[in-house]
MARKOL-886548 format. One record per atom (N, C-alpha, C): residue in three letters; x, y, z. Coordinates in steps of 0.02 Angstrom, whole numbers, plus 50000, padded with zeros to 5 digits. Layout:
<pts>
alaXYZ
...
</pts>
This chain:
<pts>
unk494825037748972
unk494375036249028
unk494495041249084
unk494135043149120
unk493995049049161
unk494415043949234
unk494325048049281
unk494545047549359
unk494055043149382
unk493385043749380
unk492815043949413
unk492575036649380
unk492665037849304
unk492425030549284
unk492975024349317
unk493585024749307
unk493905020049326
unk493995018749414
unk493795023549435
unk493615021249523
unk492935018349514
unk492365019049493
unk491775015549484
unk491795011149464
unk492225006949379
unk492435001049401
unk492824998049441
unk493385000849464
unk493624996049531
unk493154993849582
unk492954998149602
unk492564997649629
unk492064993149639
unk491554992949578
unk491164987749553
unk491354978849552
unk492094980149532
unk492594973749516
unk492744971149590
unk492694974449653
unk493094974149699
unk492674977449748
unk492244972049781
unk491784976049847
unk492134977949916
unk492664977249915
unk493214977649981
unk493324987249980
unk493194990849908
unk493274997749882
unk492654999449903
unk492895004349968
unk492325012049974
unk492555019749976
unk492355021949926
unk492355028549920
unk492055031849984
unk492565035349990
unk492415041650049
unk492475049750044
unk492225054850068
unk492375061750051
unk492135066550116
unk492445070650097
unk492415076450171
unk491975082950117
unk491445081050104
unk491075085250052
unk491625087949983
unk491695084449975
unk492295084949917
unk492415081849860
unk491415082649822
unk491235078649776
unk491345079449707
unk491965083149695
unk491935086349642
unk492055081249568
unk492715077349578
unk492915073049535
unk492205066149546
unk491905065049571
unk491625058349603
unk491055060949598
unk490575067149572
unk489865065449588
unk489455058949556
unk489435055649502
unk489185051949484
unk489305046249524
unk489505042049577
unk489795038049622
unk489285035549669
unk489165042149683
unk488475040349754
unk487845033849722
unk487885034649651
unk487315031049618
unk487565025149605
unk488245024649605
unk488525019049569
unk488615012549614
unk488865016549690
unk488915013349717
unk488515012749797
unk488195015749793
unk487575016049843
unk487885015849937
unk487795010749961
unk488085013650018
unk489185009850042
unk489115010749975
unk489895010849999
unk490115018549964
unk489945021049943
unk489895029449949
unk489755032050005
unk490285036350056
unk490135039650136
unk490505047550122
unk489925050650132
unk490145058850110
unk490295060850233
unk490665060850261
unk490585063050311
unk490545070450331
unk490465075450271
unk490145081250283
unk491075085650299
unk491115090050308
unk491665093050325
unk491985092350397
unk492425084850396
unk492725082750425
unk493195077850429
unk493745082650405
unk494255078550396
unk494605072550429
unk494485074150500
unk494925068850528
unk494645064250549
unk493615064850543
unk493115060450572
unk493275056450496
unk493605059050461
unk493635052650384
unk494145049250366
unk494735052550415
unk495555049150389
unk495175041850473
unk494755045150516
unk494685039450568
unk494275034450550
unk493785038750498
unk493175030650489
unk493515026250438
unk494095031150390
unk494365026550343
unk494865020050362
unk495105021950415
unk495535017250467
unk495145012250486
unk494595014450519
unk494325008550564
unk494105006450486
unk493755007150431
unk493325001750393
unk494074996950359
unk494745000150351
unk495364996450332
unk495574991550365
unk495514992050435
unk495844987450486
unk495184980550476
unk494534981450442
unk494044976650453
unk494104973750373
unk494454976250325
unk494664973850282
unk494334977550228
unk494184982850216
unk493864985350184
unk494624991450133
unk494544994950056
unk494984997750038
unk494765004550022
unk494685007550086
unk494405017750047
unk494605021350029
unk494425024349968
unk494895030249944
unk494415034349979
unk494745041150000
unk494675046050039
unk494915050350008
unk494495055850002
unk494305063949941
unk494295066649984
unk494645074649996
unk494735080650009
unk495055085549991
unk494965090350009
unk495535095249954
unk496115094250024
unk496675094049952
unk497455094449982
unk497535097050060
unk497415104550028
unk497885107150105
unk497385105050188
unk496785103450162
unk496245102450228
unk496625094150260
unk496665089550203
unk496695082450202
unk497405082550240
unk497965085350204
unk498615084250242
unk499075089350304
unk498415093450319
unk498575099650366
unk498235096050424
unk497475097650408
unk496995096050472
unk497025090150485
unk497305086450455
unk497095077550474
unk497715074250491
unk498305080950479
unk498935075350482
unk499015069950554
unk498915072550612
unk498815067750666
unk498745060150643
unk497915063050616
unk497615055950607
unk497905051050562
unk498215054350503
unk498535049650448
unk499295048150487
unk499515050850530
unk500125047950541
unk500115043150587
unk499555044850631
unk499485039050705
unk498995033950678
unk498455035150640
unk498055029550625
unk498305025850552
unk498415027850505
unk498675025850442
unk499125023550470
unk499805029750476
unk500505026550463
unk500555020650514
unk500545021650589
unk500645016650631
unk500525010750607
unk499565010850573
unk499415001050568
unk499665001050473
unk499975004550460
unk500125002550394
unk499405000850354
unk498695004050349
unk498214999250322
unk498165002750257
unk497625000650206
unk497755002550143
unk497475007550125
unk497455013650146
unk496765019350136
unk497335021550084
unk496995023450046
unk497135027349975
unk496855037749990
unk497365038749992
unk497175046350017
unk497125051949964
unk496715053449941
unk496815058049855
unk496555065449885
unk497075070149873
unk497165074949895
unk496995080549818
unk496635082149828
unk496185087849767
unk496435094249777
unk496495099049698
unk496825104549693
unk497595105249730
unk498085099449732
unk498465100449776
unk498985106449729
unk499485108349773
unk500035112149754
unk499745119549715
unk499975122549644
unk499675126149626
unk498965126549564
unk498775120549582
unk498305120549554
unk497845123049600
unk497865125849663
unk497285127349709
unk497085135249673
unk497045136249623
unk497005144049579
unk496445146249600
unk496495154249641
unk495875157349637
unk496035157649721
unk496215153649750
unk496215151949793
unk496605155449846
unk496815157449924
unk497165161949951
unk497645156650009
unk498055157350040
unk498465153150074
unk498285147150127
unk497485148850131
unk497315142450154
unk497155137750129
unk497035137350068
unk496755132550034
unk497435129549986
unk498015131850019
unk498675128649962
unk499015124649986
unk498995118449964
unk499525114049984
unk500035113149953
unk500455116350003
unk501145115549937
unk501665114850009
unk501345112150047
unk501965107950103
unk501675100050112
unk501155097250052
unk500875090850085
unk501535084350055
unk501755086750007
unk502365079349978
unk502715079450046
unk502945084850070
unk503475084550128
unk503145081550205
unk502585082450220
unk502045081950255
unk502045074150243
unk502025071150202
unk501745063350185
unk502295059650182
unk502795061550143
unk503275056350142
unk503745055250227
unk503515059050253
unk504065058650327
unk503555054650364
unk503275051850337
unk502665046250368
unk503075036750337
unk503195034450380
unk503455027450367
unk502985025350340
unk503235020250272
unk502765014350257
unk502215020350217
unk502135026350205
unk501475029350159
unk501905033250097
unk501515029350034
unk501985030749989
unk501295036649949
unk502025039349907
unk501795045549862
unk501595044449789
unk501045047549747
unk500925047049700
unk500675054749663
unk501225055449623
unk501115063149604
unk501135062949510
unk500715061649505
unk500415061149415
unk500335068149389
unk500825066549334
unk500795072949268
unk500015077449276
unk499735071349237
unk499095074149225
unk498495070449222
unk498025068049191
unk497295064449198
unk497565057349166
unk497795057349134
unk498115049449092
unk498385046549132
unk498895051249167
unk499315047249216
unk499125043049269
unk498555048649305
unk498275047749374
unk497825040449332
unk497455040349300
unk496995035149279
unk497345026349265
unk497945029649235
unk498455025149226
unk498785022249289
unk498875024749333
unk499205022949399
unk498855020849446
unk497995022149433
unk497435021849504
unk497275012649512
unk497655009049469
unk497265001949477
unk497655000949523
unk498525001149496
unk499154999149529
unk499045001749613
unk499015007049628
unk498895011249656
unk498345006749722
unk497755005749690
unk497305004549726
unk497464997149764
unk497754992149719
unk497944986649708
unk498464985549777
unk498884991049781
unk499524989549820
unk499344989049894
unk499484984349931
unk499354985149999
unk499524988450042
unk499784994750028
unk500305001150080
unk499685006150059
unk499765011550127
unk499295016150131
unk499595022650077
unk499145028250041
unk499595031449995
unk499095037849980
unk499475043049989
unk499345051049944
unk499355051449872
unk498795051749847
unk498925053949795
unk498735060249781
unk499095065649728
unk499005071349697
unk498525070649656
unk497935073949658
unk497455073049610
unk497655078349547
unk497705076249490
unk497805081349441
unk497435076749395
unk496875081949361
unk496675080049299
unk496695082849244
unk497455085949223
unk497655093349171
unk497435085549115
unk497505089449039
unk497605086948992
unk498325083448978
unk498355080048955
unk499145076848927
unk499605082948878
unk500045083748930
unk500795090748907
unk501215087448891
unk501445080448908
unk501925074648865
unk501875070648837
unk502325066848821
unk502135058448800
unk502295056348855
unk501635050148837
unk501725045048921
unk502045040548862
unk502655036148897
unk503095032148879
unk502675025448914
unk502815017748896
unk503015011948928
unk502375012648984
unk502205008149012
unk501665002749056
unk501995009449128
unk501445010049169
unk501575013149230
unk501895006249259
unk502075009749320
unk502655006149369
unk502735008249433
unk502515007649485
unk502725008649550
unk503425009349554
unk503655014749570
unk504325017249584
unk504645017349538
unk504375017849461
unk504845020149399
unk504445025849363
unk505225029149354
unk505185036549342
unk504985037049253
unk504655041949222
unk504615041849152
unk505355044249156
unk505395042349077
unk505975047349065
unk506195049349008
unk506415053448971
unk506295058148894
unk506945062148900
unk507285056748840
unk508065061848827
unk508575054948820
unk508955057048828
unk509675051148808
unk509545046448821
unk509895039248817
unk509645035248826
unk510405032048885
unk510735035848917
unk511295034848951
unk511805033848924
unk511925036248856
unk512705038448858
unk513055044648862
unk513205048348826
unk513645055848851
unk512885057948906
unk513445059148972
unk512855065749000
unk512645071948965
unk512015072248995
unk511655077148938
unk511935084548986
unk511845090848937
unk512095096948978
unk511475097749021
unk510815098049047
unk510435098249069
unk510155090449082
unk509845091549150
unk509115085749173
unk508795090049206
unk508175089649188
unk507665091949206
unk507235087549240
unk507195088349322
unk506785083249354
unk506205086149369
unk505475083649373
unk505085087149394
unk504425080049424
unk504025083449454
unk503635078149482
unk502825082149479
unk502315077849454
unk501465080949467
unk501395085949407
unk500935089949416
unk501025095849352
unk501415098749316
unk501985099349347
unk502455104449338
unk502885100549295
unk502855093149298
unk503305089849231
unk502865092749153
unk502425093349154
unk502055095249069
unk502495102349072
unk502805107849109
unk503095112449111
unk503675111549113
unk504075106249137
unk504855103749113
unk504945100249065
unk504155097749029
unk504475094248963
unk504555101148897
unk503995103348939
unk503945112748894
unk504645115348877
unk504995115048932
unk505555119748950
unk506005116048911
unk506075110048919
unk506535105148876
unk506615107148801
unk505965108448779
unk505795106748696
unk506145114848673
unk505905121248724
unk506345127348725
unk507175127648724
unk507495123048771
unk508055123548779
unk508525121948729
unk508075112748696
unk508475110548636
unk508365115748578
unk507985120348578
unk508065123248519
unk508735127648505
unk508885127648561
unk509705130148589
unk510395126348575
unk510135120348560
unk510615115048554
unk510945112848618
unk510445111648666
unk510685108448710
unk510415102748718
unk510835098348741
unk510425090948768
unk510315090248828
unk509425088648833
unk508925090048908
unk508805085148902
unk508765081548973
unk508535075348986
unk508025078749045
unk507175075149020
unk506845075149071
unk506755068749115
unk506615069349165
unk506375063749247
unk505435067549251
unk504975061449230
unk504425063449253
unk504335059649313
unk504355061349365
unk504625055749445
unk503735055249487
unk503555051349436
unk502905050149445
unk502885045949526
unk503135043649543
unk503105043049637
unk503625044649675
unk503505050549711
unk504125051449736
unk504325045449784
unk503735040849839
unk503915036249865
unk503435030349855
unk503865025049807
unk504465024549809
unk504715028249773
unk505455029249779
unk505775034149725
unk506125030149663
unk506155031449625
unk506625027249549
unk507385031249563
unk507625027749600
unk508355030049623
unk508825031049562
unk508825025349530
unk509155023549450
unk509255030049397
unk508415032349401
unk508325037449332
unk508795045749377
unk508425042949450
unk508895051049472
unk509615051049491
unk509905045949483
unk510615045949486
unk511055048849429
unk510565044249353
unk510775044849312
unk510645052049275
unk510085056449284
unk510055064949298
unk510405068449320
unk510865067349365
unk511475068749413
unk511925068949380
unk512005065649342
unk512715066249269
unk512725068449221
unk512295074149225
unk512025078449196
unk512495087949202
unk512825093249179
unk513085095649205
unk512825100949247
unk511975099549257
unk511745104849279
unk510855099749314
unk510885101449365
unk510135093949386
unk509675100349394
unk509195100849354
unk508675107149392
unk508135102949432
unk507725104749488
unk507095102149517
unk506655105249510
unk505905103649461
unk505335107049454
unk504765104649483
unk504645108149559
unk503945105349578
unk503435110649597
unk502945110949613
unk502315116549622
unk502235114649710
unk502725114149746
unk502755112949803
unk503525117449851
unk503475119949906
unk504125121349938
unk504685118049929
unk505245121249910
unk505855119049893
unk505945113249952
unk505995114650020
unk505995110250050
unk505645106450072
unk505825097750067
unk505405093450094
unk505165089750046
unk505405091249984
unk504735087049927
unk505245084749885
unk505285084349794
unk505815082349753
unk506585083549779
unk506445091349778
unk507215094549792
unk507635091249850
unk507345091749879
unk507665087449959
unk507725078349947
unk507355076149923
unk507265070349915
unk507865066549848
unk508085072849804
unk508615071049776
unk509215073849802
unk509185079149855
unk509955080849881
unk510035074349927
unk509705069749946
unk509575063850005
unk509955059449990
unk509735059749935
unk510055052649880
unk510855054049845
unk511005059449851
unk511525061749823
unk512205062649891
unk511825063649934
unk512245065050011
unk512445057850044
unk511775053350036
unk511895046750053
unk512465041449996
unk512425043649931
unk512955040149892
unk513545041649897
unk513735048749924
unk514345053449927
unk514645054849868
unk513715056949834
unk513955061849755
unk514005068649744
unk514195071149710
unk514185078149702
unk513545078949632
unk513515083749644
unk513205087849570
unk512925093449577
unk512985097449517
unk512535104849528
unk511655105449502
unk511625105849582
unk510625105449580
unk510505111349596
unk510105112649558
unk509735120549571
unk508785119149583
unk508495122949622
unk507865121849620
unk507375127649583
unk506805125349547
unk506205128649558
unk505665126149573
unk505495130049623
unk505005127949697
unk504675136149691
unk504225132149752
unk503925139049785
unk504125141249858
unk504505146849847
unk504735148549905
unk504565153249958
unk503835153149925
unk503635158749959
unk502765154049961
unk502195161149985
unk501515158849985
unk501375160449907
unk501265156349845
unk500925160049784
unk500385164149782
unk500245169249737
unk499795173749737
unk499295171549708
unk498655171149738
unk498085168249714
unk497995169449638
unk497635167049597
unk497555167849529
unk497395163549478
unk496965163749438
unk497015159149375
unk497485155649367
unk497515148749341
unk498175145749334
unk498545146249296
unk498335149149226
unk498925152049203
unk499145159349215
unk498975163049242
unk499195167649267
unk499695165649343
unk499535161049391
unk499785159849463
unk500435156049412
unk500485151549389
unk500895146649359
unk501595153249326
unk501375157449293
unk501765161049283
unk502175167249343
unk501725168149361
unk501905174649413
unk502275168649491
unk502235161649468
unk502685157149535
unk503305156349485
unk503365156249431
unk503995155649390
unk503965145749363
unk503455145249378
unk503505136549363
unk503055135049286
unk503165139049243
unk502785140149172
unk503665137249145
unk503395134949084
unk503985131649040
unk504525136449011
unk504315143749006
unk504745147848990
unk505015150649029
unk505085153349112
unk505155154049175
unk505725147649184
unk505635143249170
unk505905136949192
unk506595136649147
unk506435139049083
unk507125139349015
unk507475143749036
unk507375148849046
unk507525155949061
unk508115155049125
unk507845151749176
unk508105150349229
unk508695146049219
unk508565140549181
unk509135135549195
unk509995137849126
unk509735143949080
unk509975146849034
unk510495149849063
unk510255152349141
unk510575158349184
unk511045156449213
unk510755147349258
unk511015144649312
unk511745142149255
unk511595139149192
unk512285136449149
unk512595142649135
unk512465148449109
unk512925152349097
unk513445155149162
unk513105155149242
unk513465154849286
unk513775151449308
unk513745143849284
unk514135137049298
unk514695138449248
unk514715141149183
unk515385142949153
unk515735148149169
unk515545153449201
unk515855158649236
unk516185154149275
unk516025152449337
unk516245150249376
unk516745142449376
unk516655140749302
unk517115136249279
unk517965138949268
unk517695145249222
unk518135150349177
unk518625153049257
unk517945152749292
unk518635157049375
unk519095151749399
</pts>
């Protein structure tokens, strides 16, 4: 089932649901018909839509609100932090092409500071799906929950197995089942997990044991699965977002606050990515599944040097 069909039945199921968009009809054109005037396109204006989505929330109404990423959590942040976060209401915020999926695209159009951007917002939780199964899989829960929330729009094809019933604040997870720590965990969150399960399936051919974390919300977070990643002899972080502020930070948090140790290494984007096709940008950011093996091959063989010293 598509994105579009399963917001049209919620929707349908549930007249309290209005779709909203800042001309940002891409996933949703069939909608306007479906649902007649609880469909509100407000034309290119972001923050006249994070405000009308507020006021129709506070009157009891539930809007998901369409824009692309970097416009939605750049230009509007004001509004989502003073009008959302303050009254806590339930706007559902779906943020399109976020991170490096904005391909083709040049540094304005990239959001790859919005996880960090959203989660430093009280009370607004995160939703960052693999891929189209996921997001479809998560949008009832999602819609359902009474806290206001970002979601990552990704509609890639399925790059893993989806395991077990979605779950608000539980992490997938693929690899041991918690006994010997594995020599690798591979955490990753949104797209970039179909590229750490990649990297995984590369590594074991090595004979190593990889445990992946698909950390399908960063907030809430599944504290449990990333602790237990941590006992791992090597924690990598794979996200399509700045090292700081998003996964990476969000598991050194958790690790500083328990007063654990472990060796975390990141791949992030640490820079602006170079516009491009996505499999071409995906490679030339280093967040492709072989980029990702390659890397964590390097980071263990320097963890035994530095054992050996």
């Amino acid at each position: 089932m598509s994105y579009e069909r399963i917001l049209g039945d919620l929707a349908e199921r549930d007249e309290r649901i209005v779709v909203m968009t800042a001309e940002n009809r891409a996933a949703i054109r069939g909608l306007p018909a479906r649902l007649g005037s609880r469909f509100i396109d407000t034309g290119i204006t972001e923050m006249t839509l994070v405000g009308m989505a507020t006021g129709l929330a506070l009157r009891g109404r539930i809007p998901v609100v369409h824009a692309l990423a970097a416009f939605l959590t750049l230009r509007a942040y004001e509004f989502i932090r003073t009008d959302i976060g303050i009254t806590g209401v339930p706007v559902k915020l779906v943020g399109y092409v976020p991170g490096i999926l904005s391909e083709a695209n040049g540094p304005t159009h990239q959001a790859i500071e919005d996880l960090a951007l959203m989660r430093a917002i009280p009370g607004l939780r995160v939703f960052c799906p693999a891929d189209g199964p996921e997001l479809v899989a998560g949008l009832p829960h999602i819609v359902a929950d009474p806290h206001p929330w970002y979601i990552r729009y990704v509609d890639a094809a399925a790059r893993l197995p989806h395991t077990g019933e979605f779950a608000i604040g539980r992490a997938e997870v693929h690899g041991d089942d918690g006994g010997t720590p594995p020599d690798v965990s591979l955490v990753a969150c949104g797209y970039t997990a179909g590229e750490a399960h990649g990297a995984a399936e590369i590594l074991r051919q090595d004979g190593l044991r990889v445990h992946v974390v698909n950390l399908r919300t960063l907030v809430p977070v599944d504290e449990s699965a990333l602790l237990e990643a941590a006992r791992a002899d090597l924690v990598v972080t794979v996200e399509d977002h700045r090292r700081v502020g998003g996964l990476h930070s969000r598991l050194c948090e958790l690790l500083v606050a328990r007063g654990l140790r472990a060796n975390v290494r990141a791949v992030a984007i640490e820079d602006w990515f170079t516009p491009a096709l996505l499999a071409d940008a995906i490679v030339h950011a280093g967040l492709d599944a072989g980029s990702i093996a390659a890397r964590t091959r390097a980071w263990l063989s320097q963890l035994e040097v530095d054992h050996v010293r």
